[in-house]
N, C-alpha and C positions, 0 to 999 in steps of 0.2 A: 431629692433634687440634685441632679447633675450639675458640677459648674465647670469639670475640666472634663474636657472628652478625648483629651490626648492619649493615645492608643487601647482605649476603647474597643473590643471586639463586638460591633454592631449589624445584627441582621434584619434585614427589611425586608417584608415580603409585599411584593406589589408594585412592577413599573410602570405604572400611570404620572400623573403630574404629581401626586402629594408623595410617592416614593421616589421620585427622579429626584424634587426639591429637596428632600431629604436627607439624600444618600450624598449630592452633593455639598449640602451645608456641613453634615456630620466629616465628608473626607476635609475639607477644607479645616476644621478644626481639630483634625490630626489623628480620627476612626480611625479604625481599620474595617471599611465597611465591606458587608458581603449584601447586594442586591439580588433577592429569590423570584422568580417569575413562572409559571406555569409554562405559559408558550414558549410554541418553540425559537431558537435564536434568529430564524426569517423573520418573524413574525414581530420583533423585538427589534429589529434596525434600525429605524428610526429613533426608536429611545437610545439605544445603545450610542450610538452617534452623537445624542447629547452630551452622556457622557465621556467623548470618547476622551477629554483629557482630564478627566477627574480619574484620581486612584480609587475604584472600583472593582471588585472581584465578580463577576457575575456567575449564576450556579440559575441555569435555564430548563428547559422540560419539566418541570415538577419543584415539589419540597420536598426533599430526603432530610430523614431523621439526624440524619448525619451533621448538619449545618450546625447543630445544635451544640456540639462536639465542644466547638471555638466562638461559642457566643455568652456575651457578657449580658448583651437587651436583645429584645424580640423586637420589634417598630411593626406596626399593623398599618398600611395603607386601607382607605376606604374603600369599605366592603368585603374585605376580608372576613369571613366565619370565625367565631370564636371555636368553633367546633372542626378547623381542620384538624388532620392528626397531628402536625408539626405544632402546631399551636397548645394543643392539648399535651402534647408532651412536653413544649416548655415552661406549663405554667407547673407539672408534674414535678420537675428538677428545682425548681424556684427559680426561672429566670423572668424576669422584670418584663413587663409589656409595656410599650410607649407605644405614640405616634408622634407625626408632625405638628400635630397642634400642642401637646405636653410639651415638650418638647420649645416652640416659642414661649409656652406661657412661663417656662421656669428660665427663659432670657430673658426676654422683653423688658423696656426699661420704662415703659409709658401707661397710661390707662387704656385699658383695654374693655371692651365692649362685646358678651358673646349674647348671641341669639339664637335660641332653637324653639321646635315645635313641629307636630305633623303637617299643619300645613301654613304655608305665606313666609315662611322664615328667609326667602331667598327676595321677595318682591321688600320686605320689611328689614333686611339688612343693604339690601340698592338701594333706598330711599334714605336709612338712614348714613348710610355713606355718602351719600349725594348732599345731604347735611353737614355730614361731617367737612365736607370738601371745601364747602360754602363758607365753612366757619373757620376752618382750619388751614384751607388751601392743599399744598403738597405735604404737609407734615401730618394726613389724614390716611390712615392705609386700608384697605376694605380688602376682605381675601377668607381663608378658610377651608369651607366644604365649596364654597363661590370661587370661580376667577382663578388667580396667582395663589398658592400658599405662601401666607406671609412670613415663613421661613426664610424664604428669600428675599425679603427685605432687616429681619431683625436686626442683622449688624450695623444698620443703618439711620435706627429710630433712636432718639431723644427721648428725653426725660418728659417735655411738656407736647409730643405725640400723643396719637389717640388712634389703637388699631381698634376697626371692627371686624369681629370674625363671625359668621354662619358656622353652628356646630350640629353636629347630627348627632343623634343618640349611637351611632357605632363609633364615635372620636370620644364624646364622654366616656362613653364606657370603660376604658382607661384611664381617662385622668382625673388629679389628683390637686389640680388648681383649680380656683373656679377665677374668672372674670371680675373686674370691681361694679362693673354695674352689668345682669345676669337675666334675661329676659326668658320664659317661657310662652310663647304665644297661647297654647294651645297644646294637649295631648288626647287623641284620638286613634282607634287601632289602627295600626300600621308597622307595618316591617315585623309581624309576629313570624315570621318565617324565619328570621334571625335570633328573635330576643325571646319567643316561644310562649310568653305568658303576657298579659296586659300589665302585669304587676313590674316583671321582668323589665319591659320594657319603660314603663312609667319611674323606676327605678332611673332608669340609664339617663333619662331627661334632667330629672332631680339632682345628678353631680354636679349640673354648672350652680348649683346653689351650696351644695354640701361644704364646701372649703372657703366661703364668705365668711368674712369679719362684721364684726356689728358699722363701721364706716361705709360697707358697699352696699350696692341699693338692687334690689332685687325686681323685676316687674313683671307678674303673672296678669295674663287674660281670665277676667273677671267673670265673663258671658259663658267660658269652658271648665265643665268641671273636672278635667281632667287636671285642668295648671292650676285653675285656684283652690284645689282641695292639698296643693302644695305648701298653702299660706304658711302652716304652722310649720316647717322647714328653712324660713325666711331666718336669716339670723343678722339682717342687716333695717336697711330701710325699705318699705314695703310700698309698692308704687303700683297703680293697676290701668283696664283701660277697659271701657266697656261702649254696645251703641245705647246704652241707656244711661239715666242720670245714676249716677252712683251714691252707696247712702254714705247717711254722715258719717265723718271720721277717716271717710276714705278718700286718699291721696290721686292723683292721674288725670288722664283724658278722658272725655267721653262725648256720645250724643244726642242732643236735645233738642228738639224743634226745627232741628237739618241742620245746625250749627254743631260744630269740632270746639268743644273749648275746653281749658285746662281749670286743674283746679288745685291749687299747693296753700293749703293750712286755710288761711280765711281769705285768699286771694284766688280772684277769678278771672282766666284770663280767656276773651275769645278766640277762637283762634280760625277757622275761615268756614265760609257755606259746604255742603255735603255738595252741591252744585258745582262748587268747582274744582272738583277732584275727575280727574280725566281717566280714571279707571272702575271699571263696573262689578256689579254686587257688593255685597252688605260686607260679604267677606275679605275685602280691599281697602274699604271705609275702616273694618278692626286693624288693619294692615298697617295703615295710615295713622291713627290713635295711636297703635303701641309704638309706632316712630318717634311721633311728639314727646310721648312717655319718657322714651330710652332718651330723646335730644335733649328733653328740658333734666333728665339727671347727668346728661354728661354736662351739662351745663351751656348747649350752642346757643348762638342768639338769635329769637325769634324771629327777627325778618325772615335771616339765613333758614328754617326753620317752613316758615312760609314759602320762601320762595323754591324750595327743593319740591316741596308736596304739590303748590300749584304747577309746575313744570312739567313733575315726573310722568312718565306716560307709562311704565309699566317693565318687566320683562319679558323678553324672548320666550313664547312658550308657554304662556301663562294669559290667557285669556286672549292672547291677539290678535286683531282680526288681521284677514291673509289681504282676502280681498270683497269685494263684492259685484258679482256676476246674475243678470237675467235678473235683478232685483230679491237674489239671496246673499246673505253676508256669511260668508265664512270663519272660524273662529278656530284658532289652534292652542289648545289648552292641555298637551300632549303630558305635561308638570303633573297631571293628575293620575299619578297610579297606586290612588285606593278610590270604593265607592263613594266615601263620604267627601274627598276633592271634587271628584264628579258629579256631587249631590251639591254642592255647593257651586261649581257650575253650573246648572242647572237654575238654579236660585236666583241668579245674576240676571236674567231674562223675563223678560215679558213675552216674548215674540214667540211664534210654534215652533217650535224648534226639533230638528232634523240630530240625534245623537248617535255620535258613533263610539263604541265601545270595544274593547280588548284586548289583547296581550297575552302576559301570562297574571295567572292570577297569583295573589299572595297570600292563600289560606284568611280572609277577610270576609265578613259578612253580609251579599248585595241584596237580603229583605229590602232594607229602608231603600235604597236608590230604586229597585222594582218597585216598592211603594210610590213612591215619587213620582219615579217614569210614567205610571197611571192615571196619575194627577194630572202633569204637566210635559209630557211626551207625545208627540204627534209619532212620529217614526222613529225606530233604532234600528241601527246597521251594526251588526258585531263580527270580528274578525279576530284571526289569529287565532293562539293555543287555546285559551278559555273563550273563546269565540259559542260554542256549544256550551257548554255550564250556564255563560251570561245569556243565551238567548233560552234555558228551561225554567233560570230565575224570575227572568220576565215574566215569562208565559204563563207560569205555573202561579204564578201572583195572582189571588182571587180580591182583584183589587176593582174599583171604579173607572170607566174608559174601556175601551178599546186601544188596543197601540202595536202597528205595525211593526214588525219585526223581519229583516232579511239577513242575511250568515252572506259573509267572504271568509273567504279562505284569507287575503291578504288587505292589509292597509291600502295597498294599489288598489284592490277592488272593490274595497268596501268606499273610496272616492267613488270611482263609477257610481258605484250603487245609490250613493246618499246625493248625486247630482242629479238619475232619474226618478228620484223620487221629491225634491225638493221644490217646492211652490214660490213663488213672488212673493216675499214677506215674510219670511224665514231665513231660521238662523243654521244653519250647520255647524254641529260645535263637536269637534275632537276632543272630548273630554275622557279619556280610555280607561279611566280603575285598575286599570292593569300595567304590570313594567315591560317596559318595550323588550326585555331579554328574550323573546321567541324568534324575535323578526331584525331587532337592531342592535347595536351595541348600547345604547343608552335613549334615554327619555330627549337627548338635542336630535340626535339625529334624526328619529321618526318622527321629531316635529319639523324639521327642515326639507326631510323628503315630502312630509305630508303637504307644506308649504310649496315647494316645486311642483307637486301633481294636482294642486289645487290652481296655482298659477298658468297651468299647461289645460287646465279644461277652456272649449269655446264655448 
């Protein structure tokens, strides 16, 4: 653990917000930082302008092995390869990997709260922040893989704060702190294109537990076996959430009879109807559960508690409906780039539903969602680079149903496409399995384009 960074030779690779946040906090405490970028320095003007009065060295076009030379730590922004070659050649020399989040955790002077999993980590750290707010007010900070990295606020927090951070399995994978109260929602394939193995990657999720004291409180998803086959890894207090009753001896939330209610030792507490949760499918309702979970171990108070969950309406990007036109409701749920997001979109619905599919794929398995789609698919529109792949997985599924199937070449026309095909009483749902990197810079953007050209049909 780092406590003086005063001339410190630190290189960062990555100018997005978690390496911008970074590079500034590390100058200001007296680095000697060098910020690495790929793009070229056009392409970089805007960041570079952030920093333009922080002591910064910038080293642009590429990562040359050379950087290496005068470096004390490596700092990985998210999404960086473990497998570049600068990367691979520092772990070679033994230089140190961090990120921004290592990085606050070995600052930070308050309880902290991390949350991961393949899927819901991002709607179930807003909800629980939105808690945190309630209870806490401004001395509540929410940031991470989400929003603001709260790098940028550390200098700033108290002892009797409470940050919560969304952590990805590519920020674990460095570090060396775990969280005092450590949530795993869920693990399901995802990002094997990175982490290469299920083991691999299930590994990477397991850090925010590994460095728990028996005082902190751990809370895996009961319903996935991915996160509760982590139990025996728990080395604190073991807290869980499920939508069924849980058995005895087990601690958390769960659902029974459409009721949310909590359960700690021989105390039962209800906590509100499945009815008045304003966000849809089963898989929002566990969203909602591991909230109460993580709130009732940070200790918030129940109203606060109540009244964040009745409120919350959802995130950008995650099941939203855009609009609804000629008595079709459209839905943008662009947050979904694997199958089994997609499959659990799907899930959330009664209605015939109109699916549009693609991207790039990520070396993931789309049987189960073709299995699905034949169940419960009216149409599928598929677009983009796995555009062909997703529409022979369909096809070739010697499944139940019939279900129409048309190819775009682009997001733009796979709209068209799924608006001449769409009936009065149907749902059109953006749910893609795939990551927008063929077509967009990220999973916001093609959800905000998709949102504009949805809003632009008559």
């Amino acid at each position: 653990m780092m406590t003086d960074w005063t001339g410190r030779r630190v290189l960062i690779l990555g100018a997005a917000r978690q390496g911008l946040a970074l590079a500034r906090w590390l100058a200001r405490h007296g680095s000697n930082v060098t910020l690495s970028d790929s793009r070229r320095e056009e392409e970089l003007a805007t960041a570079m302008q952030t920093l333009a009065n922080v002591n910064v060295t910038w080293a642009v076009g590429g990562h040359p092995l050379e950087l290496l030379d005068k470096t004390d730590m490596l700092c990985l922004s998210g999404g960086v390869p473990l497998t570049l070659p600068i990367v691979e050649e520092a772990v070679k020399r033994g230089i140190p990997l961090s990120n921004d989040s290592q990085i606050f955790m070995e600052t930070v002077p308050c309880k902290t709260i991390g949350i991961t999993g393949s899927a819901g980590k991002t709607t179930t750290t807003t909800l629980v922040g939105n808690m945190a707010r309630l209870s806490k007010g401004d001395r509540a900070f929410v940031g991470g893989n989400i929003g603001d990295p709260l790098i940028n606020y550390v200098d700033e927090m108290k002892a009797d704060d409470v940050a919560v951070l969304e952590l990805s399995s590519f920020q674990l994978d460095q570090m060396t702190i775990s969280p005092n109260i450590a949530a795993i929602l869920n693990i399901t394939p995802n990002h094997l294109d990175r982490h290469g193995t299920m083991e691999a990657y299930t590994n990477a999720k397991a850090q925010i537990l590994e460095f728990q004291s028996e005082k902190d409180f751990a809370i895996l998803g009961h319903d996935d076996k991915g996160a509760w086959n982590l139990k025996d890894r728990v080395k604190g207090n073991l807290l869980t959430f499920s939508l069924h009753d849980l058995e005895e001896g087990l601690n958390g939330s769960y659902l029974h009879d459409g009721l949310l209610s909590l359960r700690d030792g021989f105390a039962y507490i209800p906590l509100l109807l499945r009815e008045k949760i304003q966000l849809r499918g089963d898989h929002n309702i566990a969203n909602v559960l591991a909230a109460f979970t993580i709130g009732h171990a940070a200790g918030f108070k129940l109203d606060d508690m109540l009244e964040a969950a009745e409120e919350f309406r959802g995130v950008p990007h995650r099941l939203e409906l855009v609009r609804e036109l000629h008595g079709v409701r459209w839905y943008n749920d662009s947050i979904a780039t694997a199958p089994e997001r997609a499959a659990a979109a799907v899930h959330a619905f009664t209605e015939p539903i109109v699916l549009m599919l693609g991207g790039r794929d990520k070396n993931l398995p789309w049987s189960d969602l073709a299995k699905l789609i034949h169940e419960r698919v009216d149409h599928v529109v598929v677009f983009g680079e796995a555009g062909e792949m997703i529409q022979k997985a369909v096809t070739d599924f010697s499944g139940v149903g019939t279900v129409d199937v048309r190819r775009a070449e682009s997001l733009k026309e796979a709209v068209t496409l799924a608006a001449q095909v769409a009936s009065v009483g149907d749902v059109v749902l953006l749910s893609p399995g795939g990551t927008s990197f063929d077509e967009f810079k990220d999973f916001a953007e093609r959800g905000e384009l998709f949102r504009k050209w949805v809003l632009e049909l008559t």
